[in-house]
TORKOL-4160 file (C-alpha; in steps of 0.2 Angstrom, whole numbers, padded with zeros to 4 digits, m for minus):
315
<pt num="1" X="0041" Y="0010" Z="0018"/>
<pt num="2" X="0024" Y="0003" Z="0011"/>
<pt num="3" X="0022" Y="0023" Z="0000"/>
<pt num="4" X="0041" Y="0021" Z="m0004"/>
<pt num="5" X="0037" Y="0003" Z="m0010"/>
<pt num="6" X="0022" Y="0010" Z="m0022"/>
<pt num="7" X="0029" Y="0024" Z="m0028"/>
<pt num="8" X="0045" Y="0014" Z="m0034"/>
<pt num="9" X="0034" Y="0000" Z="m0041"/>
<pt num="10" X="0025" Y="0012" Z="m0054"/>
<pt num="11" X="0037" Y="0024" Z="m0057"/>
<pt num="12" X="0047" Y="0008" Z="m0062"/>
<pt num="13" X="0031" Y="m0001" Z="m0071"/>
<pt num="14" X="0019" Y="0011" Z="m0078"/>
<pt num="15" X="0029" Y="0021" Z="m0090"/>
<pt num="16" X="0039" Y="0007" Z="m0098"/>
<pt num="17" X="0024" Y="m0008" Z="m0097"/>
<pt num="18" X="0013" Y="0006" Z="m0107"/>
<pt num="19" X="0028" Y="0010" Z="m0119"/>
<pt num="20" X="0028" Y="m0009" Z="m0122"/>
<pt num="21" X="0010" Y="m0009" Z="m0128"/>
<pt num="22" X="0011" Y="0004" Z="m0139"/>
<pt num="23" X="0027" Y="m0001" Z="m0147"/>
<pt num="24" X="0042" Y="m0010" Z="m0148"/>
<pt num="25" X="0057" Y="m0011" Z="m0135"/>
<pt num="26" X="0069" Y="0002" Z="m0142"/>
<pt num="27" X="0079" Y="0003" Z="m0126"/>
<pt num="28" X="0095" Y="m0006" Z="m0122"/>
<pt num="29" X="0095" Y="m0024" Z="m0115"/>
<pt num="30" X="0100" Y="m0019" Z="m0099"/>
<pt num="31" X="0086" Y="m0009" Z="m0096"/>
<pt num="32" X="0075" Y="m0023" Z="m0100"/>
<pt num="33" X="0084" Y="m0032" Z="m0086"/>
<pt num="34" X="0085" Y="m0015" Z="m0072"/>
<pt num="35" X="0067" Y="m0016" Z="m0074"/>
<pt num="36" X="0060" Y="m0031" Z="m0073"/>
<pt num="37" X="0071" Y="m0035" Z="m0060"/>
<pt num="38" X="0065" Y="m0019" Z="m0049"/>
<pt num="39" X="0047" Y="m0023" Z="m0052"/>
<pt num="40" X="0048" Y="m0039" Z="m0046"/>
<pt num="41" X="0057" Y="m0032" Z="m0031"/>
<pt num="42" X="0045" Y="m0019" Z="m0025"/>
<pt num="43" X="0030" Y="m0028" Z="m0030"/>
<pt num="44" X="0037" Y="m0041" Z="m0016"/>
<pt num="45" X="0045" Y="m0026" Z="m0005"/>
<pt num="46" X="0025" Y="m0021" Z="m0006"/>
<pt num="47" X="0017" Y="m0037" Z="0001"/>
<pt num="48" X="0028" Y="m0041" Z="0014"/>
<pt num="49" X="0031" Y="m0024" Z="0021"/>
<pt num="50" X="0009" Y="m0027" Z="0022"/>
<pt num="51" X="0016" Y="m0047" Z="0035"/>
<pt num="52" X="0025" Y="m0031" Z="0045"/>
<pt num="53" X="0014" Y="m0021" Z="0048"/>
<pt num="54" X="0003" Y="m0036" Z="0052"/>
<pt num="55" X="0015" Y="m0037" Z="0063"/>
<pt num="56" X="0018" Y="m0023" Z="0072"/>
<pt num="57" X="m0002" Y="m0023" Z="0076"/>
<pt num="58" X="0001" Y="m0041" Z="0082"/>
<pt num="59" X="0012" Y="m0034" Z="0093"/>
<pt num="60" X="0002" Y="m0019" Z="0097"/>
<pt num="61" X="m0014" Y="m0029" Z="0103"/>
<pt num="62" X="m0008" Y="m0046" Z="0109"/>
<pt num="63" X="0008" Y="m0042" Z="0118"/>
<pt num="64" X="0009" Y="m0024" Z="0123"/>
<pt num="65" X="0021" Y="m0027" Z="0138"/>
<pt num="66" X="0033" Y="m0036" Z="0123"/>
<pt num="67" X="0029" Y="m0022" Z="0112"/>
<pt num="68" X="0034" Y="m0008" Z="0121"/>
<pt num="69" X="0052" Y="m0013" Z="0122"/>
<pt num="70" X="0050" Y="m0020" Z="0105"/>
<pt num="71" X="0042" Y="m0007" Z="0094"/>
<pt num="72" X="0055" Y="0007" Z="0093"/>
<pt num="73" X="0062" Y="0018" Z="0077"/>
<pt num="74" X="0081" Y="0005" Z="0077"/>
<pt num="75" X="0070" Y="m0012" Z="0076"/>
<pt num="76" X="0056" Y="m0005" Z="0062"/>
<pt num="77" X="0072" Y="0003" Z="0053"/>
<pt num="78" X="0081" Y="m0014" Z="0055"/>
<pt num="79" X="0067" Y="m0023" Z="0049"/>
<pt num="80" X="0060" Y="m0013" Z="0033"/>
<pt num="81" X="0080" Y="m0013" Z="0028"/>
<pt num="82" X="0081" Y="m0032" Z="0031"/>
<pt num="83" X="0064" Y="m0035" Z="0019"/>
<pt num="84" X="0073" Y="m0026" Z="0003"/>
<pt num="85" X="0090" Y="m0035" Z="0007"/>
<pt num="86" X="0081" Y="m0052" Z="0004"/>
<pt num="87" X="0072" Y="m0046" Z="m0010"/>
<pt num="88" X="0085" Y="m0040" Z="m0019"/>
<pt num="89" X="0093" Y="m0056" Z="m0016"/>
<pt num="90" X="0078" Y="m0066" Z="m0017"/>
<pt num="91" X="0075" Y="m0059" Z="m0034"/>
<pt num="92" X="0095" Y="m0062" Z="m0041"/>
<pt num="93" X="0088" Y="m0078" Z="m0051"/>
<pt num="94" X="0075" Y="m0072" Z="m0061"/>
<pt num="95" X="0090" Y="m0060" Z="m0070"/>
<pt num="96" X="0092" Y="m0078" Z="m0079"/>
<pt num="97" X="0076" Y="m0075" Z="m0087"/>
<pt num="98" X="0072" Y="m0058" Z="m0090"/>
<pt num="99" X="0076" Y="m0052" Z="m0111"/>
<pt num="100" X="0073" Y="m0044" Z="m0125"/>
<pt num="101" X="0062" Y="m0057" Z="m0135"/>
<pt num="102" X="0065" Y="m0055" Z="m0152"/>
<pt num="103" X="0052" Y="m0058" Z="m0168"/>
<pt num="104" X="0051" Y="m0054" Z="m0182"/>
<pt num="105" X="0033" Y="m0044" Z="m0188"/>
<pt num="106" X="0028" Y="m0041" Z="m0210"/>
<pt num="107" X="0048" Y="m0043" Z="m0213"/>
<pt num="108" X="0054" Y="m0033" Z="m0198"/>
<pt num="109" X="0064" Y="m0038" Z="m0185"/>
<pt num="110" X="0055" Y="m0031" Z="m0166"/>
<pt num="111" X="0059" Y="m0034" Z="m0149"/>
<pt num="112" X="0048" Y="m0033" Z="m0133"/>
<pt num="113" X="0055" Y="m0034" Z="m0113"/>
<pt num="114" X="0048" Y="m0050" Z="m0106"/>
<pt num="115" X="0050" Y="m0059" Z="m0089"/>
<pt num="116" X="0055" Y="m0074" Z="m0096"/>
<pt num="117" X="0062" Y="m0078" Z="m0114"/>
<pt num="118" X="0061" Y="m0096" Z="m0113"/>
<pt num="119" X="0044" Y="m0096" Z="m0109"/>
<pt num="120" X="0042" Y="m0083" Z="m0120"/>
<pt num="121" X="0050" Y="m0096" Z="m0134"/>
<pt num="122" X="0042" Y="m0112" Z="m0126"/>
<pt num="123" X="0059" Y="m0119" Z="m0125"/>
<pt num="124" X="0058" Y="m0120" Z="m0107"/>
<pt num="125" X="0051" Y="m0136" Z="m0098"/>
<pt num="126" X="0033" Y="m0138" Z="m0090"/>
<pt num="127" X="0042" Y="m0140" Z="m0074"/>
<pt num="128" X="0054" Y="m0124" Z="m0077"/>
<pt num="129" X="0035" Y="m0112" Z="m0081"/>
<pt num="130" X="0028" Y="m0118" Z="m0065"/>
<pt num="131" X="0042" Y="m0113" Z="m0055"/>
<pt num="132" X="0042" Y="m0096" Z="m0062"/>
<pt num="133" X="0023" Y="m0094" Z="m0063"/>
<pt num="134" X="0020" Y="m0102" Z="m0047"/>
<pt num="135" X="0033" Y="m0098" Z="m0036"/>
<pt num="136" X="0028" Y="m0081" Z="m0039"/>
<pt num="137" X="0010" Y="m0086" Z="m0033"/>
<pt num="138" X="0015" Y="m0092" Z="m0018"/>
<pt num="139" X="0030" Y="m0080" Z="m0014"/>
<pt num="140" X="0021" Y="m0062" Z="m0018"/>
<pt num="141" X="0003" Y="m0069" Z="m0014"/>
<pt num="142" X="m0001" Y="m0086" Z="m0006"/>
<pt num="143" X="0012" Y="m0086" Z="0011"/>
<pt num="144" X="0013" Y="m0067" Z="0014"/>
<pt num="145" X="m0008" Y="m0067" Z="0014"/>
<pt num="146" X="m0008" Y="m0083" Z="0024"/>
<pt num="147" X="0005" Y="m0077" Z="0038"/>
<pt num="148" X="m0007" Y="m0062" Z="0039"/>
<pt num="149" X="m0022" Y="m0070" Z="0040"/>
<pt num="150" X="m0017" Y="m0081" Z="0057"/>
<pt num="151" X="m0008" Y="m0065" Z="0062"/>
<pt num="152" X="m0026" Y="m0054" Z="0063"/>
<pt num="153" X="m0038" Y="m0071" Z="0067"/>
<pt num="154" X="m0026" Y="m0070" Z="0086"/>
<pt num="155" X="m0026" Y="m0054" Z="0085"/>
<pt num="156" X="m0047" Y="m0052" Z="0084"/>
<pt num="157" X="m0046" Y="m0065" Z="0097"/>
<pt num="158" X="m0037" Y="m0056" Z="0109"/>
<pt num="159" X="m0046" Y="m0042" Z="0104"/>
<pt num="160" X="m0064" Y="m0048" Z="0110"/>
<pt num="161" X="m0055" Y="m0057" Z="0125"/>
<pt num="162" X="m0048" Y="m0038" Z="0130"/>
<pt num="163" X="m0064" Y="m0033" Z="0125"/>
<pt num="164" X="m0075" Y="m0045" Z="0137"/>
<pt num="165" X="m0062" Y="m0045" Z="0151"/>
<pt num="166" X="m0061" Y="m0026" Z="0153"/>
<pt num="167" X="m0043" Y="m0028" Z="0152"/>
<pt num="168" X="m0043" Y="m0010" Z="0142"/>
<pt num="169" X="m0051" Y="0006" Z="0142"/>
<pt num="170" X="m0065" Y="0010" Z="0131"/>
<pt num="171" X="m0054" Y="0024" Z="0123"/>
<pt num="172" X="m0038" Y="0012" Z="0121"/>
<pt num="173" X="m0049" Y="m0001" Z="0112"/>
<pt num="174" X="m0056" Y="0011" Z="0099"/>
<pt num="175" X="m0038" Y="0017" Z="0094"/>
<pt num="176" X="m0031" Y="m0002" Z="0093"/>
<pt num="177" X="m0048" Y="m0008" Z="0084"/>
<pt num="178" X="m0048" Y="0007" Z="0073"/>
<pt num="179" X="m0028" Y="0007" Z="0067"/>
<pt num="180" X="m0031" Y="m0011" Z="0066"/>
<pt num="181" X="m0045" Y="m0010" Z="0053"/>
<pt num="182" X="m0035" Y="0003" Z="0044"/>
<pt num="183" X="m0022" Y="m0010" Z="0041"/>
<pt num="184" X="m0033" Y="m0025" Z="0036"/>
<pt num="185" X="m0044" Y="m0015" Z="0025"/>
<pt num="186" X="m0024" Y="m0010" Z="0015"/>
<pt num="187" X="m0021" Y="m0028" Z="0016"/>
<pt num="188" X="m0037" Y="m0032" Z="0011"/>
<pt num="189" X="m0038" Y="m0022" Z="m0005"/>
<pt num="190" X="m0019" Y="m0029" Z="m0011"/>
<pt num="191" X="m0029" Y="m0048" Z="m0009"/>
<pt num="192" X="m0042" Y="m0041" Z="m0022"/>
<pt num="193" X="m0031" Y="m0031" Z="m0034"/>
<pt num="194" X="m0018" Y="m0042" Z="m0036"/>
<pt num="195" X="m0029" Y="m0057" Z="m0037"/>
<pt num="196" X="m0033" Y="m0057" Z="m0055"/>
<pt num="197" X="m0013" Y="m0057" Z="m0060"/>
<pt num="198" X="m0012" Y="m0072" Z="m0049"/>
<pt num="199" X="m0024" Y="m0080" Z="m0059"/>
<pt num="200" X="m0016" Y="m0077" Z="m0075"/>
<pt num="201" X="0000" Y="m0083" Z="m0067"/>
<pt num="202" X="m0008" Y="m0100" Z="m0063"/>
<pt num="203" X="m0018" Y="m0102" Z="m0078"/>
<pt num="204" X="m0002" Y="m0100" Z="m0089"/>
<pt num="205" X="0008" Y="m0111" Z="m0076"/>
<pt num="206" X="m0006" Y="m0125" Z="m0082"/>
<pt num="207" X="m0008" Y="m0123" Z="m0099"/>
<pt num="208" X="0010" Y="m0120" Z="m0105"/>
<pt num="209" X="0017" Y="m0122" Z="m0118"/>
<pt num="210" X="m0001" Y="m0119" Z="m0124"/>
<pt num="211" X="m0007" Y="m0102" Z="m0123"/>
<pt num="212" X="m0020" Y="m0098" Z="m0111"/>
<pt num="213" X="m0039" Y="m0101" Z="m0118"/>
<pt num="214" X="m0043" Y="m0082" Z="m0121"/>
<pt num="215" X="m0026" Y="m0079" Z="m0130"/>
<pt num="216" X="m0032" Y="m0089" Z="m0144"/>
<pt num="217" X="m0050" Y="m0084" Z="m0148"/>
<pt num="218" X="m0049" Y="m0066" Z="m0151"/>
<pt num="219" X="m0032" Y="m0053" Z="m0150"/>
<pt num="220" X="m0044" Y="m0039" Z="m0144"/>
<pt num="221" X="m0049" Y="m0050" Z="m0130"/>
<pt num="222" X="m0033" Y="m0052" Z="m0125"/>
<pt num="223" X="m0027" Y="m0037" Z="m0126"/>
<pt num="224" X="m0040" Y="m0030" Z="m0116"/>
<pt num="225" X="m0041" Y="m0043" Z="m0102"/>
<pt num="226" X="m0024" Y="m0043" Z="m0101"/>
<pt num="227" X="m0024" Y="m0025" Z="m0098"/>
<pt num="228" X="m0039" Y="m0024" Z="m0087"/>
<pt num="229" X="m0028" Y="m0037" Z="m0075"/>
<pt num="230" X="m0010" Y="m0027" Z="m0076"/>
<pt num="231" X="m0021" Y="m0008" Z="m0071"/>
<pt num="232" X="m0030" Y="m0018" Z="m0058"/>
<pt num="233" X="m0014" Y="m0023" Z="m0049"/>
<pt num="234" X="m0005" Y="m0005" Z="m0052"/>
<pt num="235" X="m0020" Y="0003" Z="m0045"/>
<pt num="236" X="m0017" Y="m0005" Z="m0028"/>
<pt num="237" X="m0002" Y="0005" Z="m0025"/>
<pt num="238" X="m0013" Y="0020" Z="m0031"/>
<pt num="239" X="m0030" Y="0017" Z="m0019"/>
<pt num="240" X="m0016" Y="0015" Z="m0003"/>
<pt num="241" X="m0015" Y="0034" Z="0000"/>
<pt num="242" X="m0032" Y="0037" Z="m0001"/>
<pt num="243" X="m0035" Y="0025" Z="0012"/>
<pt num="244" X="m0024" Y="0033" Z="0022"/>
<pt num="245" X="m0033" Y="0050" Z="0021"/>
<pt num="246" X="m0050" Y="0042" Z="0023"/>
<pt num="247" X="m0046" Y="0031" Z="0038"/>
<pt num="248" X="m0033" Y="0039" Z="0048"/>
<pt num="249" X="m0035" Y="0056" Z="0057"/>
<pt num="250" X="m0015" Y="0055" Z="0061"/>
<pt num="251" X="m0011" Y="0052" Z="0042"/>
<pt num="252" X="m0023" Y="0069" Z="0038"/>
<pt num="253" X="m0015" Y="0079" Z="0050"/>
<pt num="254" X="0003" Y="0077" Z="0045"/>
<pt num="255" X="m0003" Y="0078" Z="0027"/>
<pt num="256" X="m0008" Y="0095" Z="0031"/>
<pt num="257" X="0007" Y="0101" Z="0041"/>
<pt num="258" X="0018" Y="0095" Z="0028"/>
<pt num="259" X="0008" Y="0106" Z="0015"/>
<pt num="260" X="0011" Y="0120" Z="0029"/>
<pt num="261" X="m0007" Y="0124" Z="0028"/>
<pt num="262" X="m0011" Y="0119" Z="0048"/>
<pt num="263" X="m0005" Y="0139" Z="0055"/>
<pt num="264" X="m0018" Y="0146" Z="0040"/>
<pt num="265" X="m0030" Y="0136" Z="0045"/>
<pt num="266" X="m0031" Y="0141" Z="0065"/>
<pt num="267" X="m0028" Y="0160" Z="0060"/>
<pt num="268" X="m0044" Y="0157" Z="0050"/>
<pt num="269" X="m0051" Y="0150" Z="0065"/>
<pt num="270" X="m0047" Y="0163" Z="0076"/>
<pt num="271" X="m0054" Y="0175" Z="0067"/>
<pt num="272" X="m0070" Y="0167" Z="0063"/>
<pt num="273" X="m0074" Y="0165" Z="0081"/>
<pt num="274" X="m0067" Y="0182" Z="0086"/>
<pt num="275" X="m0081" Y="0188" Z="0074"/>
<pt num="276" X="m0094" Y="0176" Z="0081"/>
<pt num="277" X="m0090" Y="0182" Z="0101"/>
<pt num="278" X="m0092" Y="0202" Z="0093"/>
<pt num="279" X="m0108" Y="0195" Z="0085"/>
<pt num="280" X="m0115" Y="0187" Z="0102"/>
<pt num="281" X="m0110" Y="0200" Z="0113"/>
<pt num="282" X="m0123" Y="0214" Z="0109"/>
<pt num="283" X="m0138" Y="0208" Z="0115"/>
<pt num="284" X="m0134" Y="0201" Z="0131"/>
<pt num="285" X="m0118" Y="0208" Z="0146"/>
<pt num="286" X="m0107" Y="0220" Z="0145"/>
<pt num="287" X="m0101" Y="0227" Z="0128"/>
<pt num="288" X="m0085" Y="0233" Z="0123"/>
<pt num="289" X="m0071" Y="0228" Z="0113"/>
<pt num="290" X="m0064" Y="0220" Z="0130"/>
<pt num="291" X="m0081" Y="0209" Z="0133"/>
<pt num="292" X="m0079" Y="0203" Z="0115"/>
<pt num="293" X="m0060" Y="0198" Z="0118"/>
<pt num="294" X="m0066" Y="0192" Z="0134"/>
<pt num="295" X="m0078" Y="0179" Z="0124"/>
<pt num="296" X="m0066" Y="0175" Z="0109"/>
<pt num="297" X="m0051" Y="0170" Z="0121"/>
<pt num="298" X="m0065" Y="0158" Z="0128"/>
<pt num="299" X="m0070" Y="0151" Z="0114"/>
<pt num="300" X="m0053" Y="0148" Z="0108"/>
<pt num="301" X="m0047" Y="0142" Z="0125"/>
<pt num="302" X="m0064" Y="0129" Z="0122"/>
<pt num="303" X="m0058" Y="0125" Z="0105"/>
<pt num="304" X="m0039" Y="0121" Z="0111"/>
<pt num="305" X="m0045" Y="0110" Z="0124"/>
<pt num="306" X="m0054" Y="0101" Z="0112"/>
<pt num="307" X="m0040" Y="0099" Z="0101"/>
<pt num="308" X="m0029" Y="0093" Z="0113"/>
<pt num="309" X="m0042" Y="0080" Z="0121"/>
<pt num="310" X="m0045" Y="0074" Z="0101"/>
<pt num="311" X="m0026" Y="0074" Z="0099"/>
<pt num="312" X="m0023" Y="0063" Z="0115"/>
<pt num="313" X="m0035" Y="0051" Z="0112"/>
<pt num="314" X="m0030" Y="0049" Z="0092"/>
<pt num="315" X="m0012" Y="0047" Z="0099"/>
């Protein structure tokens, strides 16, 4: 859910946010709107998928009896589908806002998709730019960060207790301990990427109508802070898989039986050590093509047991 959140969120912002840099909007008002909208919807669909899998490794490590009967494919289904629901409905008021902002540049008319043309016009109120600004703070940033936080401060606590108590085995506390740095160190880097945006929002929530203090020094300052802050939160979606592949042996392993490479690889395998067990057997016991078979299908029965014990405990 968290890859299908990323992926929409910059299929859905990259291409059109670059477009808008380089020139002016020349698509149709109800793409402006489609987009905006959707932005604002997986950008929150990305965050608070991040409180459920908080979640599910609260559930994990501090009420496993609970979780067992809890943590099945209907209720991670339900809940994933019950997260975009109230985004998309969540997110139905900001359609009032989104437009095409209209000005007029050296005599010619231009247009640009914004999130909001009243602020974008000033015509709004103070009170109407820190609602938008700031209810995004606290919606997409503030709460779902803080629910996390007490979610992994009990769950390191009932971690350490476990830990001191002997309530677990050794093996069971490595697997929990090292999923559940996997997840803080996703949620960890959303904190730092998206951090800078919610600056920006709450530096324009207190300066409008004004514009904010480097917007009005130098426009190539702007431009490239401004940009700096937009690739810095886009790049959060892109740093999540390789997370993934750096921290999570399961994650690695499907990765490569989806790319249909796992049967080469073991085939590659078997020949290398069949070639090893001809190379070892010359010097030393019988010889023959049946004492070197005799060795390989050891070393591979050594190798499967391996793979099987590194399986279970990764499982």
């Amino acid at each position: 859910n968290l890859a299908f959140a990323d992926l929409m969120f910059l299929t859905l912002c990259v291409p059109f946010t670059m477009y808008s840099y380089a020139k002016p909007w020349p698509f149709p008002d109800a793409i402006c709107y489609l987009t905006i909208y959707l932005q604002y919807v997986t950008a929150y669909a990305s965050v608070w998928t991040l409180v459920i899998l908080a979640l599910d490794r609260f559930l994990a490590v501090v009420c496993p009896v609970t979780a067992m009967q809890i943590r099945n494919m209907r209720n991670v289904l339900r809940a994933c589908a019950l997260m975009w629901i109230l985004n998309l409905l969540c997110n139905l008021p900001a359609l009032n806002n989104i437009g095409v902002f209209r000005y007029e540049f050296e005599g010619e008319e231009l247009g640009t998709c914004v999130d909001s043309v009243a602020i974008a016009l000033t015509s709004a109120s103070k009170a109407e730019a820190i609602i938008f600004f700031v209810g995004f703070n606290v919606g997409a940033y503030v709460m779902p960060l803080g629910i996390i936080c007490v979610l992994y401060i009990m769950m390191v606590r009932s971690l350490w207790r476990s830990k001191e108590g002997m309530k677990v085995s050794k093996e069971a506390f490595k697997v929990k301990r090292r999923i559940t740095k996997l997840v803080w160190v996703i949620i960890l880097t959303f904190a730092i990427c998206w951090l800078p945006q919610n600056i920006r929002f709450a530096l324009k929530a207190a300066y409008y109508p004004k514009p904010i203090f480097w917007e009005t020094e130098d426009s190539n300052f702007f431009f490239a802070v401004q940009t700096s802050i937009q690739l810095l939160a886009y790049a959060n979606s892109c740093i999540n898989p390789i997370l993934y592949a750096a921290m999570s042996e399961r994650f690695r392993e499907a990765f490569v039986r989806l790319c249909g490479c796992k049967q080469r690889n073991l085939l590659i395998e078997e020949s290398r050590l069949s070639l090893y067990a001809n190379s070892r057997s010359r010097p030393q016991g019988p010889s023959g093509p049946d004492s070197c078979e005799m060795i390989s299908k050891k070393n591979l029965l050594r190798v499967s047991n391996s793979t099987q014990k590194k399986r279970h405990y990764s499982s």
